[in-house]
C-alpha distance (Angstrom), angle and dihedral (degrees) to the residues before:
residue distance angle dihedral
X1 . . .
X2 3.88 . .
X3 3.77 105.6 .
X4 4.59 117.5 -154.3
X5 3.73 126.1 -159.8
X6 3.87 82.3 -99.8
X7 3.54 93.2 61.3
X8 4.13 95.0 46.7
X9 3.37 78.6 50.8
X10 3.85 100.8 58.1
X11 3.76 89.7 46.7
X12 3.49 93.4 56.8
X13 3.51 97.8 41.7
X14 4.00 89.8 54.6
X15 4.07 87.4 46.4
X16 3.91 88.3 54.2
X17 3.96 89.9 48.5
X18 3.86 87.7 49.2
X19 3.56 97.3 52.4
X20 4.07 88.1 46.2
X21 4.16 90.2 45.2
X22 4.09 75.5 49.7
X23 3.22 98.9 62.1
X24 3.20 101.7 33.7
X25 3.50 91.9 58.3
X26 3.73 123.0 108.2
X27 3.60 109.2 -173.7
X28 4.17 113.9 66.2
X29 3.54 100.1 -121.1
X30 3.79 100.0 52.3
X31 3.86 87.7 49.0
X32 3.33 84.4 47.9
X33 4.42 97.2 44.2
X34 3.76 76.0 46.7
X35 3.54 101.6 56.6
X36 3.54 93.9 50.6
X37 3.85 93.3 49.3
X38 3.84 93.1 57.7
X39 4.11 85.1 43.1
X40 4.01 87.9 54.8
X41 3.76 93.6 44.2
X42 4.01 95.2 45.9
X43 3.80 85.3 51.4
X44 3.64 100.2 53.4
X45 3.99 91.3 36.4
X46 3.96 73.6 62.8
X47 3.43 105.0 52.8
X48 3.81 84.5 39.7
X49 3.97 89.8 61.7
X50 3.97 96.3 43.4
X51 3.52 87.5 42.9
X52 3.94 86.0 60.7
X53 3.56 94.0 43.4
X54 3.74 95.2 53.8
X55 4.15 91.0 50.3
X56 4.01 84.3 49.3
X57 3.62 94.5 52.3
X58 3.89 91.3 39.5
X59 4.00 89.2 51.9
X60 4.02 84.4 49.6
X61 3.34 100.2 57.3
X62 4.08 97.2 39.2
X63 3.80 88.5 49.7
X64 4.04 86.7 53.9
X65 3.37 98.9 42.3
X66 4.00 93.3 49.6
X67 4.02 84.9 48.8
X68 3.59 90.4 63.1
C-alpha cells in the first residue's frame, strides 16, 4: 500500500490525539487502551516513512541506471 506525506501525517496526528486522550484519561484502562493506540499509530507512521524511503531510493537507482 503506497503511503503520501498526507498519510504519515494522519498517523501521526491520530498518535498525538492518543497520547492526549492518554493523559487525559482518568480511569486505568482507557489510559491504558490509549497508550496502546498512540503505540499502534507511531508504528505504522513508521513503516509508513521507511516505506517512503525505500520507494525514494528505488526511484534513485532506476532513474540512474536508465541514464546510463
Amino acid at each position: 500500500m503506497p503511503s503520501s506525506p498526507a498519510t504519515l501525517g494522519f498517523y501521526l496526528a491520530r498518535a498525538e490525539q492518543a497520547r492526549v486522550e492518554a493523559g487525559a484519561a482518568t480511569l486505568a484502562h482507557v489510559r491504558e487502551r490509549c497508550t496502546r493506540s498512540e503505540a499502534a499509530w507511531l508504528a505504522l507512521a513508521e513503516r509508513a516513512e521507511r516505506g517512503a524511503k525505500l520507494r525514494a531510493l528505488e526511484l534513485g537507482r532506476k532513474a540512474a541506471s536508465g541514464a546510463m
